[in-house]
C-alpha positions as CSV (number, residue, x, y, z in Angstrom):
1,X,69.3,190.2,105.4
2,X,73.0,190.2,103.9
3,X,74.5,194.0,104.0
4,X,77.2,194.7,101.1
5,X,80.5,196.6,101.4
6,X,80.7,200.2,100.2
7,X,83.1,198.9,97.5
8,X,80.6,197.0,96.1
9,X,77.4,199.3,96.4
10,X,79.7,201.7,94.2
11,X,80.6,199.5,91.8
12,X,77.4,198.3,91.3
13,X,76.4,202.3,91.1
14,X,78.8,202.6,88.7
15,X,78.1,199.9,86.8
16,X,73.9,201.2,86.1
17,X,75.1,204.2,85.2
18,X,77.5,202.7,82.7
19,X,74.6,200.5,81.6
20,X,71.9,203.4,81.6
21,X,74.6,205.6,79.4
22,X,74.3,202.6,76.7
23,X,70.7,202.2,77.0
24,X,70.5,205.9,76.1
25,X,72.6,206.2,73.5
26,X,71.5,203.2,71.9
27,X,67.9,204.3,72.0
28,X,69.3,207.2,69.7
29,X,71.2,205.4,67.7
30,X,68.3,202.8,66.9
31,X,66.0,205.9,66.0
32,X,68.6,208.1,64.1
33,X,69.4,205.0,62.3
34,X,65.7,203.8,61.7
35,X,65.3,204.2,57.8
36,X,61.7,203.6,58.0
37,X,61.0,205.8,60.6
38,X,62.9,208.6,58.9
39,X,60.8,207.8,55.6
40,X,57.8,208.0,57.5
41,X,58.6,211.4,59.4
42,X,59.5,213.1,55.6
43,X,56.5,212.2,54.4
44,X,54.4,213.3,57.6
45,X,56.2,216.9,57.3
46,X,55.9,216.8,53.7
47,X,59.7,217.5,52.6
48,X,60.4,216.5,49.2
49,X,57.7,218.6,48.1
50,X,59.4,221.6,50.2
51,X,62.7,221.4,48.8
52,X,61.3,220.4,45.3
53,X,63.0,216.2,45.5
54,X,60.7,213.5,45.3
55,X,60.4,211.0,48.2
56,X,63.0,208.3,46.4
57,X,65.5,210.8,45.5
58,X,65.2,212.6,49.0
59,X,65.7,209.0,50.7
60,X,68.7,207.8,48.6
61,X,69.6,211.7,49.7
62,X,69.6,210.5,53.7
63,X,71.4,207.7,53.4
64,X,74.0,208.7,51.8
65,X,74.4,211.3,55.0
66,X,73.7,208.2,57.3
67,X,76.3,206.6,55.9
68,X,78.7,209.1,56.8
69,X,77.8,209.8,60.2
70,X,78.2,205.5,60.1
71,X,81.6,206.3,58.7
72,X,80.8,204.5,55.8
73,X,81.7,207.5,53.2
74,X,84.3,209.7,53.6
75,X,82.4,213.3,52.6
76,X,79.1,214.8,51.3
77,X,80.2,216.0,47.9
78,X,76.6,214.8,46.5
79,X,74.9,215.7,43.9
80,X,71.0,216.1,43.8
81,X,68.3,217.2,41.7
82,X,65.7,219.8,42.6
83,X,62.8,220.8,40.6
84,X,64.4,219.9,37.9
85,X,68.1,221.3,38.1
86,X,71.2,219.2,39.0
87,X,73.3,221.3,41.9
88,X,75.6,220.4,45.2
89,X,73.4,219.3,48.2
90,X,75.2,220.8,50.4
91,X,77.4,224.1,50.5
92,X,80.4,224.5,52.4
93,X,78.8,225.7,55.7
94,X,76.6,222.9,55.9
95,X,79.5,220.3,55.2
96,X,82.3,221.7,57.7
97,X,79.1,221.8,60.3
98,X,78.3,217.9,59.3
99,X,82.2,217.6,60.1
100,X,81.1,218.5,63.6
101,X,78.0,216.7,63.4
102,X,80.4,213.3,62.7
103,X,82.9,213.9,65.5
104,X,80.0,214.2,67.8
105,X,78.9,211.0,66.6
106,X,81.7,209.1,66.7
107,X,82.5,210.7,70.3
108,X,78.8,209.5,71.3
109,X,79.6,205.5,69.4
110,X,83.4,206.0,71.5
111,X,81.5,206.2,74.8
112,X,78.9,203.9,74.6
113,X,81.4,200.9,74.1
114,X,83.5,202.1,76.9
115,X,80.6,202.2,79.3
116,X,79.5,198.9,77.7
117,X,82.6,197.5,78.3
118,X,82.9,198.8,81.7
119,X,79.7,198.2,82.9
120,X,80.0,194.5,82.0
121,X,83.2,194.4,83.9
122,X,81.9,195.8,86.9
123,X,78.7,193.7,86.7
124,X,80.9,190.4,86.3
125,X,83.3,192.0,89.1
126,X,80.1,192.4,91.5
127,X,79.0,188.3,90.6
128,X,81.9,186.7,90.9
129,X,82.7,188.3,94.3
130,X,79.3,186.9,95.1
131,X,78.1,190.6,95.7
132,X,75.8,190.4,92.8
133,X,72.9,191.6,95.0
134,X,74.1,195.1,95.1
135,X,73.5,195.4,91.6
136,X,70.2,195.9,92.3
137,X,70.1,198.5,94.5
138,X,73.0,200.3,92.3
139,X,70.4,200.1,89.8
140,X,67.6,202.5,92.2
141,X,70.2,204.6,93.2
142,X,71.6,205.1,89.1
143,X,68.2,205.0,88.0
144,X,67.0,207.7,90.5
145,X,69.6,210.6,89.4
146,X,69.9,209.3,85.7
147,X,66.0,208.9,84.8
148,X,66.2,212.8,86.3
149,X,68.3,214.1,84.1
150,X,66.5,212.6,81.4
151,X,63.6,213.4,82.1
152,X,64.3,216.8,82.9
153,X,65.4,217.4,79.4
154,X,62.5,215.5,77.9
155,X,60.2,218.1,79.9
156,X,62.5,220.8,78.8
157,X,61.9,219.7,75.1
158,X,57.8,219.3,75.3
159,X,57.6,222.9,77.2
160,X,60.2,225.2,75.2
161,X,61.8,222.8,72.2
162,X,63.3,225.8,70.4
163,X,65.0,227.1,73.4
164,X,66.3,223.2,74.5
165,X,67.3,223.1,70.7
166,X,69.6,226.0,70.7
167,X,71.4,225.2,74.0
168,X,71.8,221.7,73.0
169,X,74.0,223.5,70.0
170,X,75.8,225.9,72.2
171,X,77.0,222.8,74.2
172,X,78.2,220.7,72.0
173,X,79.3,222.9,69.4
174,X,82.1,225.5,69.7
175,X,81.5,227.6,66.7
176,X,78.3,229.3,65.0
177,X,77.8,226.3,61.6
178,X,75.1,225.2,63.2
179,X,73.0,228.4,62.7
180,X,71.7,227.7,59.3
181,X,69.0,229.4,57.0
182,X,65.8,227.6,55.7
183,X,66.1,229.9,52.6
184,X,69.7,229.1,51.6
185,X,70.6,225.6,53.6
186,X,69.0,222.0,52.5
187,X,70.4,220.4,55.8
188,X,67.9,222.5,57.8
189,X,65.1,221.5,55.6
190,X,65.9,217.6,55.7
191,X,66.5,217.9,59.1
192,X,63.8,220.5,60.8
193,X,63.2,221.3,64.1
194,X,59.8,219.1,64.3
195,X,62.0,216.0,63.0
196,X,64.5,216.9,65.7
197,X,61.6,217.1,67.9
198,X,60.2,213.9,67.3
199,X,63.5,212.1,67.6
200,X,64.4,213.5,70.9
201,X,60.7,211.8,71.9
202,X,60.9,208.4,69.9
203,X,64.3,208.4,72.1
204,X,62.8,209.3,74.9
205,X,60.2,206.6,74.8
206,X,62.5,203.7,73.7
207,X,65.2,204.3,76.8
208,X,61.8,204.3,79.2
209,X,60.6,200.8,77.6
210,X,64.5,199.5,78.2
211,X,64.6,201.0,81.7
212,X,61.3,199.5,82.6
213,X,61.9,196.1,81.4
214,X,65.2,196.2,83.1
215,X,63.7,197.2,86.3
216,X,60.9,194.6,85.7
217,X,63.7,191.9,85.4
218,X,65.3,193.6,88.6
219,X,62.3,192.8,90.4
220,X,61.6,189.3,89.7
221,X,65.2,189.0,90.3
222,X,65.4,189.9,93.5
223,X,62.3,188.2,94.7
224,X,63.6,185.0,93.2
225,X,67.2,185.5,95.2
226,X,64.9,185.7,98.2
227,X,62.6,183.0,97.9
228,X,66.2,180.9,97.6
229,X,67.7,182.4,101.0
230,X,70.1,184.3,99.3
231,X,69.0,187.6,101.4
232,X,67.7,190.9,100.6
233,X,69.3,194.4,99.0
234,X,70.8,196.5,101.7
């Protein structure tokens, strides 16, 4: 059975981690992003009729704030109607808290191509030094403390959401914009906690379908190099 050198069983470590950061994030991304799925959840919590839009209005609403956490528009100066009165969608707390909301963003889009770019080079680092197999075994060990973490905070979310919710904000967040009022605030009825809730899960569920196929692949991988003589994962 070949054995690998520390160098490489770290890199290859490094390199799931890198991989499992991107997996993540993208899994958000592909939800946050899911038009559909957004249309879907605002008719299942019945929000146009809430905040007095109807369901096209509230739509062309949300992707217009898509677009700017895409940095496709450069402010939410929008104008809506509800029940029947033209007014600003959003006041100035909400906007300077979206401000935050976009740097978080684009901090989350920053590190997901530097992992992705990272964890390719180590991965290509690992194969062309012929020390590929590690990779595997990097993936265990990266999957063992990441898959965790993650899982930790799912559990966290299905036992106490509001509490999860509220330290998520105090962590990310260095100021108080994010406590907003259902009375006075749209963004916290086009966004409510049980749409926060159900992305954190639809998350959830798509980085476990990633991790298992990759693990899946892993497998078959592995079995393959052995069947060829190429020795086992030390």
């Amino acid at each position: 059975m070949k054995k690998y050198p520390v160098w490489a069983h770290l890199a290859a470590v490094a390199a799931m981690l890198c991989l499992l950061v991107v997996m993540l994030l993208t899994a958000f991304s592909c939800t946050v992003f899911d038009r559909g799925f957004i249309d879907r959840e605002m008719k299942k919590f019945q929000v146009a009729d809430r905040i007095g839009m109807n369901q096209e209005s509230l739509m062309e609403l949300y992707d217009e704030v898509l677009k700017y956490l895409e940095d496709e528009r450069d402010d939410l100066d929008i104008t809506v109607t509800r029940d029947g009165t033209e007014m600003k969608a959003f006041n100035e707390k909400e906007i300077l808290h979206m401000v935050d909301v976009e740097a978080l963003f684009r901090g989350g889009f920053w590190l997901r191509d530097i992992c992705a770019v990272l964890g390719l080079a180590l991965i290509l680092l690992c194969v062309f030094t012929k020390q590929g197999g590690a990779l595997f075994r990097g993936f265990c060990i990266a999957s063992g403390v990441f898959v965790a973490l993650v899982a930790g905070v799912g559990l966290a979310v299905l036992i106490d959401f509001d509490t999860t919710f509220t330290l998520f904000h105090r962590l990310f967040f260095n100021n108080d914009l994010w406590i907003l009022d259902y009375r006075t605030d749209l963004l916290m009825n086009i966004v409510p906690e049980s749409f926060s809730y159900d992305v954190a899960l639809r998350t959830i569920l798509y980085f476990g379908g990633a991790w298992a196929l990759l693990l899946l692949s892993g497998i078959l991988t592995r079995r393959f190099l052995k069947k060829r003589g190429e020795g086992d994962i030390r």
